[in-house]
PARO-39084 format. One record per residue (C-alpha): residue in three letters; x, y, z. Coordinates in steps of 0.02 Angstrom, whole numbers, plus 32768, in hexadecimal, padded with zeros to 4 digits. Layout:
ALAXYZ...
//
This chain:
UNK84407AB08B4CUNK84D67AF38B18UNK84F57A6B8A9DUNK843E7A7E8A5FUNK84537B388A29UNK85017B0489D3UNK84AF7A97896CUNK84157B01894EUNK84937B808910UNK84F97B0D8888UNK845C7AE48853UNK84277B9F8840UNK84B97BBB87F0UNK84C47B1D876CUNK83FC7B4F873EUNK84377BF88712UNK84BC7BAD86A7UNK846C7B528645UNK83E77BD5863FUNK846F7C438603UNK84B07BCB8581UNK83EE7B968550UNK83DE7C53852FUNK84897C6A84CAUNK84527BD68458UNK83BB7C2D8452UNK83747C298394UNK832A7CBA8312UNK83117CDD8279UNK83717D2381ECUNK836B7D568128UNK84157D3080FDUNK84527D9C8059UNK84DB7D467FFAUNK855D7D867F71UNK85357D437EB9UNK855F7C987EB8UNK85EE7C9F7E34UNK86497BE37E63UNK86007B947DCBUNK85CA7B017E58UNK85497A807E04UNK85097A887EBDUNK84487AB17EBDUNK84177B447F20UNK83E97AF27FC4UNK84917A967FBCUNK84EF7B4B7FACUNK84827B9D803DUNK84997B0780ACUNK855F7B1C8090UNK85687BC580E2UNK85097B75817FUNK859E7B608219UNK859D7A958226UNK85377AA082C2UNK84B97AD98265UNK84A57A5381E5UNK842279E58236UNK83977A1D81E0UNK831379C4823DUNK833A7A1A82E8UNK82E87A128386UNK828A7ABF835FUNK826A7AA182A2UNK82D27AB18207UNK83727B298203UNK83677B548145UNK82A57BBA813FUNK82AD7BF18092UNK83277BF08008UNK83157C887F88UNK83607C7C7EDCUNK82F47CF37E65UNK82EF7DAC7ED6UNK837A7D827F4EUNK84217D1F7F4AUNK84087CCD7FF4UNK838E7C62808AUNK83347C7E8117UNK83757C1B81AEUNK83667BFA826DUNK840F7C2982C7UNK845B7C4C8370UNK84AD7CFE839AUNK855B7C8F8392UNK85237C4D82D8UNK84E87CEC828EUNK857D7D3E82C2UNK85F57CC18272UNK85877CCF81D3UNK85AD7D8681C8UNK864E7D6281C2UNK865E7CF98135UNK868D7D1B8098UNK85F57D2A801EUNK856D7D60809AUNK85387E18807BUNK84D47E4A811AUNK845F7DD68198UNK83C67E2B81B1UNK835F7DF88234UNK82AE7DB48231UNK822F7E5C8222UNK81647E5A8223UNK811D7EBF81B1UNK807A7F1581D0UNK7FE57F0D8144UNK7FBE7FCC8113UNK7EFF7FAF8117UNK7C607FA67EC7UNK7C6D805C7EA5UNK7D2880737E88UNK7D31803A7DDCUNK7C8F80A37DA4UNK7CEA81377E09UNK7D87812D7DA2UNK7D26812A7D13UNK7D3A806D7CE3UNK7C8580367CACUNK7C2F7F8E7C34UNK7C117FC17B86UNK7C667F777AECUNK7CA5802B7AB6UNK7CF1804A7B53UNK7DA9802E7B5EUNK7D9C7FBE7C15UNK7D477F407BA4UNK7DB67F467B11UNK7E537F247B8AUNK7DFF7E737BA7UNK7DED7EBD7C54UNK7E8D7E807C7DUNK7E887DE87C1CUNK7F1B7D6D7C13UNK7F947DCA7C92UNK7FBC7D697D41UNK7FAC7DFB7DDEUNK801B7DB87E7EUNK7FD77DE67F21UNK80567DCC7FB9UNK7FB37DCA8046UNK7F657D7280C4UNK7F227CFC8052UNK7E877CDB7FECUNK7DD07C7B8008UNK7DBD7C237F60UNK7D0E7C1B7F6EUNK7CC87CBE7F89UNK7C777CED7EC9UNK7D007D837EB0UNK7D667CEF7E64UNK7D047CA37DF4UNK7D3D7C6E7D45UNK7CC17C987CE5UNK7CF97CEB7C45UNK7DB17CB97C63UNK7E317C5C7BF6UNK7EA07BDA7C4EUNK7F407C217C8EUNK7FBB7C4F7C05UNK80567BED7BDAUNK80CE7C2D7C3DUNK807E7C197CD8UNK80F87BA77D4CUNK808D7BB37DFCUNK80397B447E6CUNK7F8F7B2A7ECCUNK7F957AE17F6DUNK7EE47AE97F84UNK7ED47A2C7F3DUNK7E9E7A037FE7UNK7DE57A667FF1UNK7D5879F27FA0UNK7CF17A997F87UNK7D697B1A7F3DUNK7E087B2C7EF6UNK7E777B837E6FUNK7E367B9C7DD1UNK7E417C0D7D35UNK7E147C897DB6UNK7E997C697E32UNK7F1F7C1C7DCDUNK7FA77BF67E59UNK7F937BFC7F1AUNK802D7BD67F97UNK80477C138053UNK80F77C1E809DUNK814D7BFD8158UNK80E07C4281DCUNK805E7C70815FUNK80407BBC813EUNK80507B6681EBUNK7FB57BCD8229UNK7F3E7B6E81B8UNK7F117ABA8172UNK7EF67AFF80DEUNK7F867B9580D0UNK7F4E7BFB8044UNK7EA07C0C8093UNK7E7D7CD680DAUNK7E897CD58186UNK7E6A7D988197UNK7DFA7DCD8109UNK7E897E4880CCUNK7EC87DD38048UNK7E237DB07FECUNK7DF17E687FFAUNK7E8F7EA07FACUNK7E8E7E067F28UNK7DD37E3B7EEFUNK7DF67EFA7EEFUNK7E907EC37E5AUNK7E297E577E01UNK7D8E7E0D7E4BUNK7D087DD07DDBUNK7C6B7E187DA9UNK7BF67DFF7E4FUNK7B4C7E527E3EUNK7AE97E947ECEUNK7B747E9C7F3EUNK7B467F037FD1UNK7B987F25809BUNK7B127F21810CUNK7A9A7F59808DUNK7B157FDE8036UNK7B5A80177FBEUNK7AF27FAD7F4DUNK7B2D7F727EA1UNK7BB07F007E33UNK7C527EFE7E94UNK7CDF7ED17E14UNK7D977EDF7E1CUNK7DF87F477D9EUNK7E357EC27D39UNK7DA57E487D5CUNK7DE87DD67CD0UNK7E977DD87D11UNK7EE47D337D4DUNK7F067D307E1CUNK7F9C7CD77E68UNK7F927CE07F3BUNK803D7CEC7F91UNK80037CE48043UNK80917D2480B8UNK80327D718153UNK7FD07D1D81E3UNK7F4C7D8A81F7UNK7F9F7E198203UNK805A7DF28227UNK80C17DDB817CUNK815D7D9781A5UNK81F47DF5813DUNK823F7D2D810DUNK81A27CFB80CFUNK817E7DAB8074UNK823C7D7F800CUNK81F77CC97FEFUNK814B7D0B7FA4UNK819E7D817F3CUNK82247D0F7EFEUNK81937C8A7ED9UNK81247D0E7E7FUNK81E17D347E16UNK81E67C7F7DD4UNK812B7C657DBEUNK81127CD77D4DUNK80A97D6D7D83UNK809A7E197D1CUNK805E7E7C7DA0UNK80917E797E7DUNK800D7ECA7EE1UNK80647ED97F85UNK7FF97F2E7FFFUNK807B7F248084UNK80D37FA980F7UNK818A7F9080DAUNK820A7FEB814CUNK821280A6814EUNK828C8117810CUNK831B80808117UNK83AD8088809DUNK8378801C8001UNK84037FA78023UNK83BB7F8180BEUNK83027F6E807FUNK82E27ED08050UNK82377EFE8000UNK82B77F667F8AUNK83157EF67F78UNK82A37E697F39UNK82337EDF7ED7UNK82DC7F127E6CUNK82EE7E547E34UNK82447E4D7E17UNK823A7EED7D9AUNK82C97EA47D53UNK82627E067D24UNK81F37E907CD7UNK81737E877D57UNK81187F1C7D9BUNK81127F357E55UNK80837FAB7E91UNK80987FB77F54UNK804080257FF1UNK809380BE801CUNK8060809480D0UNK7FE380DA815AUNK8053814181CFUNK800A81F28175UNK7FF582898167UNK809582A081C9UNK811E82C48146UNK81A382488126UNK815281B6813EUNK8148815F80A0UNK816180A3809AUNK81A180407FE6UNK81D380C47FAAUNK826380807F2EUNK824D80CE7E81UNK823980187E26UNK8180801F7E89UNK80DD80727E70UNK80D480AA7F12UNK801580D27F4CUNK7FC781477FA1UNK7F05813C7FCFUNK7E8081BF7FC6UNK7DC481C97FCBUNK7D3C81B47F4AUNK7C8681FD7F42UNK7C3481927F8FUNK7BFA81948057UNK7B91812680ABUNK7B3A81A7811EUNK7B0781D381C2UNK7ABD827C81F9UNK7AD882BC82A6UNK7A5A833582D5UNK7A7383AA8378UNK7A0083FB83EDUNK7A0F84AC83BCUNK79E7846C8305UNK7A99845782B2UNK7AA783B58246UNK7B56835B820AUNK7B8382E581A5UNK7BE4824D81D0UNK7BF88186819AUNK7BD280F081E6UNK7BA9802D8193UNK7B3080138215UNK7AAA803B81D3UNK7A0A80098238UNK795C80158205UNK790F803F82A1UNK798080D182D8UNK796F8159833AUNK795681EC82AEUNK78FC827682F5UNK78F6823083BAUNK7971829F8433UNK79CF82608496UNK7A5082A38524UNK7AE582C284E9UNK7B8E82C18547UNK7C5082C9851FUNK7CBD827A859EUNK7D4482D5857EUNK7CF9835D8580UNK7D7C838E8621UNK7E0D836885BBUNK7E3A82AC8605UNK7E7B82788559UNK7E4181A38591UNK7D9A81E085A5UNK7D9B82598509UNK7DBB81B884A1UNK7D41814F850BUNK7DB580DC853EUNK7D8080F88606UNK7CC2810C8614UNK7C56811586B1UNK7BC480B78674UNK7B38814186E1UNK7B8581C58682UNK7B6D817285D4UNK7AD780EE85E8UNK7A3B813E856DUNK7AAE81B48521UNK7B0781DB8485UNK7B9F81DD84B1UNK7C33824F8450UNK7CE481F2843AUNK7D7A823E83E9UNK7DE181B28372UNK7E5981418398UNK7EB780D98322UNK7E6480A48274UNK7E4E7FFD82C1UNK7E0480268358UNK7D6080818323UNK7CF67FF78327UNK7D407FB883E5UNK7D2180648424UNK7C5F804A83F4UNK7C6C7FB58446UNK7CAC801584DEUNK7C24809284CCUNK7B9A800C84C2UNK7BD87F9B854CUNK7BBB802885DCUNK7B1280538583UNK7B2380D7850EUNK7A9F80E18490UNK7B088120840AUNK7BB6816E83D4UNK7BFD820A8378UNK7CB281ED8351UNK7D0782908334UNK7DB2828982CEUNK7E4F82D88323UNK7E8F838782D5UNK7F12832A8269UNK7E7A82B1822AUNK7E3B833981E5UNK7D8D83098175UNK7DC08250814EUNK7D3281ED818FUNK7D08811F818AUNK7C7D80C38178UNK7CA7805C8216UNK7C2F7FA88219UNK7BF77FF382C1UNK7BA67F8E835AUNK7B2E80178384UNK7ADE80B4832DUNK7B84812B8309UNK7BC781A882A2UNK7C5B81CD826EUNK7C6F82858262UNK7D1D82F28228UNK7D728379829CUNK7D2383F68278UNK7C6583AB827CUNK7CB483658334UNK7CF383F78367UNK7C4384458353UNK7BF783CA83A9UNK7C7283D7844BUNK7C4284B18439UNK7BB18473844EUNK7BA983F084D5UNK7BFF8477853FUNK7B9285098525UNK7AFA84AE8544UNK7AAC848285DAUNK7A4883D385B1UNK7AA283B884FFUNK7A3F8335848BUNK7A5882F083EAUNK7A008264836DUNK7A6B820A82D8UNK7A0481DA823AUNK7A2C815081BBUNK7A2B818F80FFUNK7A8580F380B1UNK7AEB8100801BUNK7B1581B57FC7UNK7B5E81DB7F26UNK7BAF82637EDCUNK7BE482B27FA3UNK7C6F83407F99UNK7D0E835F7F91UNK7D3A82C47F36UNK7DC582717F14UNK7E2482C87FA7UNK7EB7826B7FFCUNK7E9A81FF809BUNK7EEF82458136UNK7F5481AF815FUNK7F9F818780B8UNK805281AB80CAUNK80B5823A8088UNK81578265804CUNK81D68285803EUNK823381EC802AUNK82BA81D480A6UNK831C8145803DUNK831381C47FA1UNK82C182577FCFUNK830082A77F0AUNK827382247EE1UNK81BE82687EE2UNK815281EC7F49UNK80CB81B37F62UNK80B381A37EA5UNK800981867E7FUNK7F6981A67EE8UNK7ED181187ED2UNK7E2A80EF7F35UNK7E5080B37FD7UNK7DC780E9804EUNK7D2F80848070UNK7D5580047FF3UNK7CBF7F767FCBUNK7D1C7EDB7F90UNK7D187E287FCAUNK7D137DE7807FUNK7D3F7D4880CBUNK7D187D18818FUNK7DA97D4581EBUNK7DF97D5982A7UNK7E247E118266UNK7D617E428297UNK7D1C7DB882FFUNK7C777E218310UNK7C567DEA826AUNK7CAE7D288255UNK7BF67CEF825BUNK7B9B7D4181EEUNK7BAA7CE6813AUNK7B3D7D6480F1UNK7BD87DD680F8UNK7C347D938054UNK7C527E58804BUNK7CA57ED380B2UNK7CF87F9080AAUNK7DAF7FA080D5UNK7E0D803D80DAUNK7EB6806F80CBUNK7F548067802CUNK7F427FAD8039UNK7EA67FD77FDBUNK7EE7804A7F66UNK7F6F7FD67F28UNK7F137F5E7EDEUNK7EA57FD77E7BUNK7F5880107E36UNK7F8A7F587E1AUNK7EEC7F297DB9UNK7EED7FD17D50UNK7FB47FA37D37UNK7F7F7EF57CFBUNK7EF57F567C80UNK7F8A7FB47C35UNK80047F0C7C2AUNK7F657EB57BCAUNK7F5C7F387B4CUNK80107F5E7B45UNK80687EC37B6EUNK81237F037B30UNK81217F867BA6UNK81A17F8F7C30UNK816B7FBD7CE8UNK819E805D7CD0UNK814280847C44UNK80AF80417C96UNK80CC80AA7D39UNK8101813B7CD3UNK8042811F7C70UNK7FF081387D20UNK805681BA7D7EUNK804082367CC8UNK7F95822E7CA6UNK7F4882477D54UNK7EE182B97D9AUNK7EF683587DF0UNK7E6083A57DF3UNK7DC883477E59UNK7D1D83227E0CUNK7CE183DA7E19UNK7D9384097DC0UNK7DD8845C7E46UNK7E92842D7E96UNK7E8983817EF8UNK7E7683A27FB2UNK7ED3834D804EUNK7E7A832D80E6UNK7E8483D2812EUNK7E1D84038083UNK7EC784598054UNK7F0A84447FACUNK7F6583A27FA0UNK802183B37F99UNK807E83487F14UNK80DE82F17FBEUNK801A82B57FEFUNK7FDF82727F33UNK807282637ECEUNK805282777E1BUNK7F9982937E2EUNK7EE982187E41UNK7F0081887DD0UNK7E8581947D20UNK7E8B80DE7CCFUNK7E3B81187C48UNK7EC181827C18UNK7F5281357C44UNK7F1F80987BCEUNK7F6B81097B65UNK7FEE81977B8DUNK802881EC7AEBUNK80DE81EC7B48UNK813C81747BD0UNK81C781A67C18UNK822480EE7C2DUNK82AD80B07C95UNK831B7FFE7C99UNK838B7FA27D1FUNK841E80057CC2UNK83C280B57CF5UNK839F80777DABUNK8447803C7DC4UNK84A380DD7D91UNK841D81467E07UNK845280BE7E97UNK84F880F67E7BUNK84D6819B7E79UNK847B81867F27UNK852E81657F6EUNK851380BA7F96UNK85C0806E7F6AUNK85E27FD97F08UNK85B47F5D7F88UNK851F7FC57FBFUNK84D97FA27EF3UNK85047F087EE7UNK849A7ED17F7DUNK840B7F197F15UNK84337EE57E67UNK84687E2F7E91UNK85307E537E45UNK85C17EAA7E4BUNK85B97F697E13UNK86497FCB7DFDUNK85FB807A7E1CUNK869F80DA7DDCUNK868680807D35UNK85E080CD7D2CUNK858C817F7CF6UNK852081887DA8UNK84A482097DB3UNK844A827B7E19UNK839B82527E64UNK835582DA7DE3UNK83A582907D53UNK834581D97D5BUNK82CB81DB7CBFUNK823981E17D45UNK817982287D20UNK81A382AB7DB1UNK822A83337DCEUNK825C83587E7EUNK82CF83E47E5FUNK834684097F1EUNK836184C67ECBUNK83C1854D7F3BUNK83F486047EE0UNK8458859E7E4AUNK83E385567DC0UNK83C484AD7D93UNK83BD84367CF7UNK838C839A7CE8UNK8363831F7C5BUNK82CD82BF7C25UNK82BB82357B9BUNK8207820E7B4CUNK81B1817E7AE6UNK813281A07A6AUNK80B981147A8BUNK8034816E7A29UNK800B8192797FUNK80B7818E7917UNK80AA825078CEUNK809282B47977UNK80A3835979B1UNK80CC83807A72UNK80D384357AA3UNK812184547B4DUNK80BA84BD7BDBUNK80EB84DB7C93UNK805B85127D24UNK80DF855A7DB1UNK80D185DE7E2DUNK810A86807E06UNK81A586707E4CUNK81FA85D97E09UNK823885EE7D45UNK8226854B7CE1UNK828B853C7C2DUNK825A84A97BCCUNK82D884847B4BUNK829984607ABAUNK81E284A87ACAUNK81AB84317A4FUNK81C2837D7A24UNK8193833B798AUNK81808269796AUNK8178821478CEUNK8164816978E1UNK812D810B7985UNK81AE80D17A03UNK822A816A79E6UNK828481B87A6CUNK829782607A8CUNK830282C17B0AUNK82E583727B64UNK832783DE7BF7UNK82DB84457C7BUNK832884CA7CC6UNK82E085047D6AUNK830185BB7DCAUNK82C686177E4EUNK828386C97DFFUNK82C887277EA2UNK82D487057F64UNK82A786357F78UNK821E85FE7FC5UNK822F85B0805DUNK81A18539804BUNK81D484FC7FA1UNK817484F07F1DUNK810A84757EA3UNK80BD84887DF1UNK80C684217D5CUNK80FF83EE7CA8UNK809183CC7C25UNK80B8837D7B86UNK801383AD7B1DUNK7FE083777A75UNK7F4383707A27UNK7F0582D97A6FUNK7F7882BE7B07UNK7FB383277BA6UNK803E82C27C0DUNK805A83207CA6UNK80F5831D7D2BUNK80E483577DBCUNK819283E67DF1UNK81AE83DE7E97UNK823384577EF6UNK823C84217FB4UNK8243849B803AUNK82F384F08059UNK8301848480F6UNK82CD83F180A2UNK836484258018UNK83DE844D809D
//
């Protein structure tokens, strides 16, 4: 027995072994970042990645699958590759790596739009003498595309232009593939093992973001029987090239880099990139960033989501100053609902489901759960189905992406319908949710009247009526609450988000997907409505393509500076721009302002901005030589170099950190207007901020000339501890381009 037990023990104790060992050999993934290769080697680029592999490694047709993933040449000087712990660590160490950053998944940040930003058919309208896009190539790094849904069409489209260098690996589908439409389709690592054919959608996000950029003319396009009319992207006669990096909804950071560094050599004008990247990290560190920098240098404009994390300050994602970065915000349109109370009140809410036999004007009992403060029942997520069966049943919100599930909850134990009441920090966002039973989606303070009610009533009751599609509802634009808000924690000198564009119930293209498996079977549903700054991005990236068509010299920050200086402000009944609280928007929740296409086709004035610029601002940012170089792609020497200040980069906005001493800072403009132009300098502050604009007046002679001016910014008195915002206006008789001045809160400055 004794013997036994012995042995049973060795055995115990050589299985843990090799456990031990199996675990230390153990596998992940990596983005290696590599110094310029400088060697003058005639070795191609796989050959030079491969060398900085420790010889164990050099079987590429391992056990577990290649070692080398990806190998990056055009936005990054390095691979992607499977290693141990004991590997990695010896590849730190060796001369010519930069940093190892381990594998990262990156979350997605997800008709009437283009009428609502003024873009409408006509031949003396300016949307259709930009070609509507016509002859520019629009990247989208997404989930992917469905080639066949009518969005991409090629009607009315030249072949792609001359340049173009991509590929279509949709040569295997009979029915559909790429065509002048969809010029170039590829899908990368994980992306591509998930499907037969890889660039195919598997989550609907990809074809909804590709056909908000520059879907085709589609008439009667409709959701459930709403929202009626011709859904369009804003370039519509843009070229599409589908970089699909995420399955479903995981986007894996290696095949992010390998998108972006295929989009570099293929030849795209425009990125859409409606991606989260990582928050607040050191630019050096951000491989987004880092990418994106190669790719303006290529000349290519990046427009990417500022993320979904708001309205809690400080959470703004991509926001490097070589981006657009996006915020999203509402339009006027609401597909409504109309919950009506026993004592007579009646509020408004949302809902897609839309039924025709509902139960307008029939009571019925109406109860809150958490009515006792249990905050699981208060979201419905425990129900007691003799407390809810027959009723209407009233739900505060979850997450964005669990509306529709907590209907499902609600109508599983019996309920007949649902009000779903936004938290306090929701404020009056609401979504037309593709519901499972009759709902409505009502804000805080419509909920919070409800719950009065529910409590101070003995046998509470309440009916929800259907009135479809509305136009024209109020406040509108106003900012969504989750769109993310500055300031930038990378650069927080750096106004972001930049630019504010429809992202709230969005109608664009639809393809069956495991995202919303209520809906996989229903092939009448070649629409759907999407919310969030994935949305808004591509609106940005098509009316960024509209301005490359009819500009095509411009650089990308010309073309940002275009958008970010002729926004809007003021909403549709001209009064300031509201958040969700129906407070006046700060500059840290919309940037610059609303986007206007129409206006920013064509400026008057760009303030523009080169790698040089950039590169003496990243110095400035106290990065260190080796910190720069990991974002430029070569040696800097910083010393050798005038750095400046945050304030001092030629950017559309001024965020001015001002304590008791005044400051000036410098701005250089382009006159991309008529040659003999006048621009008079005006400045809306508060009362107690001074703003000296030297000098008041610029005066252009020919088109293309620069011009240079200061701004000198004081406090008139005691500062204010909140900060303080206005703006700059260049104004001339046919132009006003607006900057936003931004002074943070003292905290903030301290």
């Amino acid at each position: 027995m004794r013997t036994q037990r012995s042995h049973l023990g060795l055995l115990f104790l050589l299985s843990s072994a090799l456990l031990a060992v199996s675990f230390a050999q153990e596998r992940k993934n990596y983005v290696v970042h590599l110094e310029p290769r400088e060697d003058g080697s005639t070795d191609s680029v796989e050959e030079w990645h491969r060398s900085f592999l420790p010889e164990s490694t050099l079987d590429s047709a391992s056990d577990d699958g290649p070692r080398i993933i990806h190998s990056y040449s055009h936005v990054l000087n390095g691979f992607a590759a499977r290693l141990t712990d004991a590997e990695a660590e010896s590849l730190r160490n060796r001369e010519g790596c930069l940093r190892l950053y381990p594998e990262e998944f990156l979350p997605l940040a997800t008709t009437h739009s283009p009428g609502f930003l003024g873009l409408h058919l006509g031949k003396d309208g300016f949307w259709s003498r930009s070609g509507f896009g016509r002859g520019v190539v629009i990247g989208l790094l997404d989930t992917g595309i469905l080639p066949s849904h009518p969005s991409f069409g090629d009607a009315g489209l030249p072949p792609p232009p001359k340049k173009w260098k991509g590929t279509c690996e949709f040569r295997s589908i009979a029915a559909a593939g790429c065509n002048n439409k969809v010029i170039g389709a590829r899908a990368f690592g994980s992306a591509a093992i998930n499907n037969t054919a890889p660039p195919v959608d598997d989550a609907g996000h990809g074809t909804h973001t590709a056909s908000t950029a520059a879907g085709n003319f589609v008439q009667n396009a409709a959701v459930r029987g709403n929202a009626h009319g011709t859904a369009s992207g804003m370039a519509p006669h843009a070229h599409l090239a589908i970089y699909k990096v995420c399955a479903r909804s995981r986007c894996s950071i290696m095949d992010i880099i390998a998108g972006l560094d295929a989009a570099v050599k293929d030849g795209v004008d425009v990125l859409s990139f409606s991606i989260s990247a990582t928050d607040g990290a050191q630019f050096n560190y951000d491989l987004i960033a880092v990418a994106t920098f190669k790719a303006m240098e290529h000349g290519i404009f990046v427009s990417a989501a500022a993320g979904n994390d708001g309205p809690v300050a400080g959470t703004i994602r991509n926001g490097a100053p070589w981006m657009l970065t996006v915020a999203a915000g509402t339009m006027d349109r609401a597909i409504r609902t109309s919950v009506r109370l026993g004592n007579g009140q009646e509020l408004d809410g949302e809902s897609l489901f839309q039924p025709r036999n509902n139960t307008a004007g029939r009571q019925l009992p109406l109860v809150f759960p958490g009515r006792n403060g249990d905050p699981d029942a208060r979201d419905c997520s425990t129900l007691v189905e003799a407390e809810v069966r027959g009723k209407v049943v009233l739900c505060e919100s979850r997450s964005i992406s669990e509306h529709v599930e907590q209907g499902q909850m609600v109508s599983a134990y019996g309920g007949a319908g649902m009000i779903l009441m936004n938290k306090a920090a929701e404020g009056y966002t609401t979504f037309a949710d593709a519901h499972v039973l009759p709902a409505s989606h009502v804000s805080y303070a419509a909920g919070s009247k409800i719950a009065a009610y529910i409590r101070s009533t003995a046998k509470p009751t309440a009916s929800i009526s259907f009135r479809g599609t509305v136009m024209g509802s109020s406040p509108a634009p106003s900012v969504a609450f989750f769109s993310s808000r500055g300031p930038n924690k990378a650069s927080p000198g750096i106004l972001k988000p930049d630019i504010t564009g429809p992202g709230m119930n969005i109608l664009a293209a639809w393809a069956p997907s495991e995202m919303h498996p209520e809906f996989a079977d229903d092939v009448r549903l070649s629409f759907f409505m999407e919310s969030g700054t994935s949305m808004s991005t591509p609106h940005l990236s098509g009316i960024a393509a509209i301005i490359k068509s009819l500009h095509p010299s411009w650089s990308p920050a010309a073309i940002k500076s275009a958008i970010m200086t002729s926004s809007d402000v003021a909403d549709h009944a001209g009064v300031p721009i509201k958040d969700e609280q129906y407070r006046r928007a700060s500059s840290y929740a919309m940037g610059a302002g609303y986007v206007n296409p129409s206006r920013a086709v064509d400026p008057g004035l760009v303030y523009d901005l080169g790698p040089s610029e950039y590169i003496a601002y990243l110095c400035g940012l106290g990065l260190g030589d080796d910190g720069v170089k990991e974002i430029v792609g070569r040696r800097i020497a910083c010393g050798k170099l005038k750095a400046i200040t945050e304030a001092e980069l030629n950017y559309p906005s001024l965020v001015v950190k001002l304590l008791s001493q005044p400051i000036t800072v410098r701005r250089t403009v382009t006159n991309v207007g008529k040659a003999d132009s006048v621009y008079t300098a005006a400045v809306d502050m508060p009362r107690g901020v001074s703003v000296v604009v030297r000098p008041p007046m610029l005066r252009f002679s020919r088109a293309n000339e620069k011009q240079s001016f200061s701004v000198t910014v004081r406090w008139n008195g005691q500062p204010a501890v909140g900060g303080a915002e206005g703006n700059l206006k260049w104004v001339s008789k046919e132009h006003v381009v607006r900057s936003p001045i931004v002074i943070p809160p003292a905290k903030a400055v301290a």
